[in-house]
C-alpha positions in Angstrom: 34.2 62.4 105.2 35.0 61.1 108.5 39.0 59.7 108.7 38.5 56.0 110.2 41.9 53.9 111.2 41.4 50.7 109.4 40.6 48.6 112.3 37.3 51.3 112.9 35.4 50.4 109.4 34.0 47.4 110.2 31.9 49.0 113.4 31.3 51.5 111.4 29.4 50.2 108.6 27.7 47.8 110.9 25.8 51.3 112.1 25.7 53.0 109.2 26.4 52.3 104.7 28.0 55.8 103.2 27.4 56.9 100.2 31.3 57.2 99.4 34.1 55.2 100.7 37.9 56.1 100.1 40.2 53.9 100.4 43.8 55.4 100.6 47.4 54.0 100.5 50.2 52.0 99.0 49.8 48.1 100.8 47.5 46.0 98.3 46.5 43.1 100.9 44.9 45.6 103.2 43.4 47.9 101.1 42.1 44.6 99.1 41.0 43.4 102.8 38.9 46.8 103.4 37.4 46.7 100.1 36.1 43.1 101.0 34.1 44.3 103.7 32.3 47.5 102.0 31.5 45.0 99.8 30.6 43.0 101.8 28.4 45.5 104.0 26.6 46.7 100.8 25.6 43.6 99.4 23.7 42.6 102.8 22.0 45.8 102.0 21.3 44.8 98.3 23.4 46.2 96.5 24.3 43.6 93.9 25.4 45.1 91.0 29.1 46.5 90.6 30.3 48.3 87.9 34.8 48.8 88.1 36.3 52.0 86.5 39.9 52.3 86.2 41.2 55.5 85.6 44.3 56.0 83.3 45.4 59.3 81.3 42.8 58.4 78.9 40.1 58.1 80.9 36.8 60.0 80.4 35.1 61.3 83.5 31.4 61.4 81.7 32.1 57.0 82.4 31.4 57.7 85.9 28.8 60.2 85.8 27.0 57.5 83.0 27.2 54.6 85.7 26.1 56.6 88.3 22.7 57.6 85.9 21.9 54.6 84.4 19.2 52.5 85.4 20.2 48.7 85.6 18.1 45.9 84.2 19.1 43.5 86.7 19.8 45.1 90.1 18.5 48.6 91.8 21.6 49.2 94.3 25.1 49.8 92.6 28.4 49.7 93.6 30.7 51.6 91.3 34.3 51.1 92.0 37.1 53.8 90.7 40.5 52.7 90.8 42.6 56.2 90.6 46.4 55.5 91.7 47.7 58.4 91.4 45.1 59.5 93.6 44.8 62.9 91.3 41.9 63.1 89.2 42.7 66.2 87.1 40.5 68.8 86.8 38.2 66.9 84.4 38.0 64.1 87.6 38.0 66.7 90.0 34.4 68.4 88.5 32.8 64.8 87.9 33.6 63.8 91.8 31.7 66.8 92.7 29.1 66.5 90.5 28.9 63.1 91.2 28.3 64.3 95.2 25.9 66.9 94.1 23.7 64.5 93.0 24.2 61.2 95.1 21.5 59.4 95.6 20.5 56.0 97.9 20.7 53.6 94.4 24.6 54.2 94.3 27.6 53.4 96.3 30.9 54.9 95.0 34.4 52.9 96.7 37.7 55.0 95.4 40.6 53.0 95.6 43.5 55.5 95.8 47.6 55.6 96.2 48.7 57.6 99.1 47.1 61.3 99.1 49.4 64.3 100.0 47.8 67.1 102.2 47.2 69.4 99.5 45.6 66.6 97.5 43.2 66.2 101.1 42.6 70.2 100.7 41.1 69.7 97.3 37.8 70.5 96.3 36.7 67.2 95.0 38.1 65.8 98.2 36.2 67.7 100.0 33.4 67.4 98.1 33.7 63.5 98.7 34.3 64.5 102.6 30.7 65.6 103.0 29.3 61.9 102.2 31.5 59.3 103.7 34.6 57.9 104.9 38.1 58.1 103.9 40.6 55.1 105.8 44.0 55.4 105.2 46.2 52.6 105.1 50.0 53.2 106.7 52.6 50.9 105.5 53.6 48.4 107.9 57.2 48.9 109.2 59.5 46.3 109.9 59.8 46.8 113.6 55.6 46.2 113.5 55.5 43.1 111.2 56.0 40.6 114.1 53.1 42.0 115.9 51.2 41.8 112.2 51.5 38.3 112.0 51.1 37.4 115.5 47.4 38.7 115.2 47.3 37.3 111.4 47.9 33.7 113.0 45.6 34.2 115.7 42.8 35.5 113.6 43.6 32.0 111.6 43.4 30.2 115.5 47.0 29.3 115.3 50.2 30.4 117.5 53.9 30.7 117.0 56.9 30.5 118.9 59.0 34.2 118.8 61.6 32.2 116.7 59.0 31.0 114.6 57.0 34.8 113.9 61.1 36.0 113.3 61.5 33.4 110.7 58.4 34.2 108.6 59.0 38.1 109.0 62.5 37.1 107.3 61.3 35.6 104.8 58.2 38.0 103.7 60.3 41.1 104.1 57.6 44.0 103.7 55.4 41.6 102.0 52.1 41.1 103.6 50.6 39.3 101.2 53.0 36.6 100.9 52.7 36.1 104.7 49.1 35.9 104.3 49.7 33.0 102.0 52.0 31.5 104.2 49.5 31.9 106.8 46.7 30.2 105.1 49.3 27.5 104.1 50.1 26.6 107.7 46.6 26.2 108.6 46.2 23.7 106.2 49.8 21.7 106.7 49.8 22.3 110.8 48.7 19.2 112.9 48.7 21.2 115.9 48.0 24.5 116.6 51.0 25.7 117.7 53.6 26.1 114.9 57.1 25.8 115.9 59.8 27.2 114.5 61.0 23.7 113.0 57.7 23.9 110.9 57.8 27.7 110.6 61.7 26.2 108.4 59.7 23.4 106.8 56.8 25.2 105.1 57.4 29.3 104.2 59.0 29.9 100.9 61.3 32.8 100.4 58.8 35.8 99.2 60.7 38.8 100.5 59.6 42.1 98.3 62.9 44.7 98.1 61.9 48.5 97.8 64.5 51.0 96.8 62.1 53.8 99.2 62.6 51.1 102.0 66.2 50.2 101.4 66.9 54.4 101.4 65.1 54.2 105.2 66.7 51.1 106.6 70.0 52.9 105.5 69.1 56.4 107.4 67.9 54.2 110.3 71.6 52.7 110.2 70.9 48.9 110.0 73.5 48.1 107.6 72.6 44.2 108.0 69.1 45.0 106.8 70.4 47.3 104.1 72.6 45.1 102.3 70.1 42.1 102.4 67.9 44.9 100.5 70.1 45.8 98.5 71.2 42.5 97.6 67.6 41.7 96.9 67.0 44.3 94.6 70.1 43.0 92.2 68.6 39.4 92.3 65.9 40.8 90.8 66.9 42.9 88.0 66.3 46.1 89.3 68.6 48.7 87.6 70.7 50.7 89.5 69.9 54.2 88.5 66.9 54.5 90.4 68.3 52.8 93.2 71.5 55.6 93.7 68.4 58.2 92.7 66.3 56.8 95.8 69.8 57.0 97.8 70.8 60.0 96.4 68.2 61.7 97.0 68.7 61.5 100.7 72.0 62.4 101.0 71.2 66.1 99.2 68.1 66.0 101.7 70.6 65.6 104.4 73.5 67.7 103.0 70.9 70.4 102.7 69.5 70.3 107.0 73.1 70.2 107.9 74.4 73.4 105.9 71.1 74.9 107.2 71.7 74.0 110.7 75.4 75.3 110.4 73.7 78.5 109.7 71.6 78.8 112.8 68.4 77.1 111.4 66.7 75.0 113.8 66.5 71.3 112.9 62.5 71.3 112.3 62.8 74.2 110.5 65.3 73.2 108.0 63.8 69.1 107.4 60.7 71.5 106.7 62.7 73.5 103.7 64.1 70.1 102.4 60.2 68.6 102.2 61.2 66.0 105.1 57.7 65.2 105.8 56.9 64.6 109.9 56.7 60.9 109.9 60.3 61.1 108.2 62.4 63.0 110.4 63.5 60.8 113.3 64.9 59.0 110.5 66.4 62.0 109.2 68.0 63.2 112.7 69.6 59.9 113.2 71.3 59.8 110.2 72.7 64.0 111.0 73.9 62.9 114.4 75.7 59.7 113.1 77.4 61.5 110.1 79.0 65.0 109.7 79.4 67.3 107.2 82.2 66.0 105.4 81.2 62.9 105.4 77.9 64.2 103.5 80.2 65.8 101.4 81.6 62.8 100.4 78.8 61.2 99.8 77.3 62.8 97.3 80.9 62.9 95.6 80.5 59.1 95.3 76.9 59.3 94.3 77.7 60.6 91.6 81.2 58.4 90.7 78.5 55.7 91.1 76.1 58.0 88.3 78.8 57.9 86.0 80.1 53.9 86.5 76.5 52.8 85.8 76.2 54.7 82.5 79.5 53.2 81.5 81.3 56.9 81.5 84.2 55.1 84.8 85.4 51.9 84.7 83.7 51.1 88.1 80.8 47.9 89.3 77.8 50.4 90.3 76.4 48.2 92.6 79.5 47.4 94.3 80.3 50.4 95.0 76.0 51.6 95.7 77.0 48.6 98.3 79.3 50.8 99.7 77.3 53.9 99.7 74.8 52.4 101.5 77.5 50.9 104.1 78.8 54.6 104.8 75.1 55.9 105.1 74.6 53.7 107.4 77.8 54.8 109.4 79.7 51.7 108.4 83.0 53.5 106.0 84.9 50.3 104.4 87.3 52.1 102.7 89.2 55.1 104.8 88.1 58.8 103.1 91.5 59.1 101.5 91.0 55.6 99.9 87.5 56.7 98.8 88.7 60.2 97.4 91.5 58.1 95.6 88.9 55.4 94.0 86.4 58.5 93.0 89.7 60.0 91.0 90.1 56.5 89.2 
């Protein structure tokens, strides 16, 4: 299976329909976006019947091998869509993927929608299986530093422009979420008069649709951008969100970071040691930035509050959890608002 970037499928099925198509990661409007144009691609080629499995811990494998085998009454060409989010089939899944690939045949199209696979989960056999017939595009997340440059092509694919001030405004309001600016998008072409949207209209016409993610609020606070992290966080109260898994998320880091630094104290290189803590690549500039902006006591500390914070949200210290998972997030981010004295003293409280 041939790894295309997302902005390569559409040449590619214009040369050529797979058998299989996987479609990989964790951002719903573009992997929605992809899916449209398989479609797409296969119906021109008449396949007109689709069949949608979704798979769940219940689910039994023989459903896929039975809609690959059955002859239709109304159409000859089938697509058969398997949602899998966990993107692990088991090993029940993982034999009826490969039988399914032993016998593929020119009547059937299989499009796997999938959650984010892990390398050993792209070693596996009924990956590789599927590897043999088609494609597999994986969808990256698009960071905040790239979302201006996202909606500057999504306006111009929609034959509109935007002043800088206007794109800013719309990437503050959407925070992470595409498909909200999508909507927004759509929404301007039908309100615009002109063009051009300005960032007086950009005001008038976006709603507030921001998405907060505790994995996104535990980035912006390694990255250091305190302004960013307390909108997040802030966000992610409005909304209910409890605060155990948000000082887990948090938490989480700090070990990660606690752990490189005693490594690196004892002569471990820095790769070496994110490698040992399951820092993954793509994560450690992240991770360095937050090692050169805060020291080992400091860590120390940290993880002294994370857990003060553990024990104020399940009522066991008279303590506000997310006040204080406000100020964990502030000294992650370099920005201490109490002195470490005043912070040992609150933690004894």
């Amino acid at each position: 299976m041939a790894k295309l970037r997302a902005e390569q499928l559409q040449a590619s099925l214009k040369k050529e329909l797979k058998p299989v198509y996987l479609i990989s990661g964790e951002e719903p409007l573009l992997a929605q976006e992809l899916a449209d144009e398989v479609r797409a691609s296969a119906r021109k080629q008449g396949f007109t019947e689709r069949e949608v499995l979704h798979v769940d811990r219940s689910f039994d494998w023989n459903l896929l091998l039975d809609s690959a085998n059955a002859m239709s009454l109304f159409a000859e060409k089938k697509i058969i869509e398997l949602n899998m989010p966990g993107g692990k089939p088991g090993t029940e899944g993982s034999k009826a993927l490969v039988q399914f690939c032993d016998n593929a045949n020119d009547d059937n199209i299989l499009l796997i929608h999938s959650g984010k696979l892990d390398q050993s989960q792209q070693r596996s056999k009924w990956f590789k299986a599927l590897e043999k017939l088609g494609h597999c595009v994986q969808i990256w997340p698009i960071k905040a530093a790239q979302l201006p440059h996202w909606i500057k092509q999504r306006l111009q694919q929609a034959q509109l422009s935007a002043d800088p001030q206007a794109i800013e405004i719309l990437c503050a309001r959407v925070e992470g979420n595409l498909l909200a600016a999508a909507q927004e998008i759509e929404k301007l072409k039908l309100l615009a008069e002109e063009q051009h949207i300005s960032s007086d209209l950009m005001n008038s016409v976006v709603a507030n649709s921001a998405r907060y993610d505790i994995f996104d609020l535990a980035d912006k606070a390694l990255m250091g951008d305190a302004q960013a992290c307390t909108r997040t966080l802030q966000g992610l109260k409005s909304e209910g969100t409890d605060a155990i898994p948000v000082l887990w998320a948090l938490a989480r880091e700090i070990r990660s970071l606690n752990q490189i630094a005693h490594a690196q104290d004892q002569g471990q290189n820095f790769d070496w040691a994110a490698k040992n803590a399951g820092v993954w690549d793509k994560r450690k500039p992240l991770v360095g930035a937050a090692l050169r902006r805060l020291n080992k006591a400091q860590l120390e500390l940290l993880l002294r509050k994370a857990n003060g914070i553990d024990k104020a949200a399940k009522g066991m210290r008279k303590a506000d959890a997310w006040s204080e998972l406000m100020d964990l997030c502030l000294c992650l981010c370099g920005q201490n608002s109490l002195h470490p004295s005043l912070q040992r003293l609150s933690l004894s409280l």
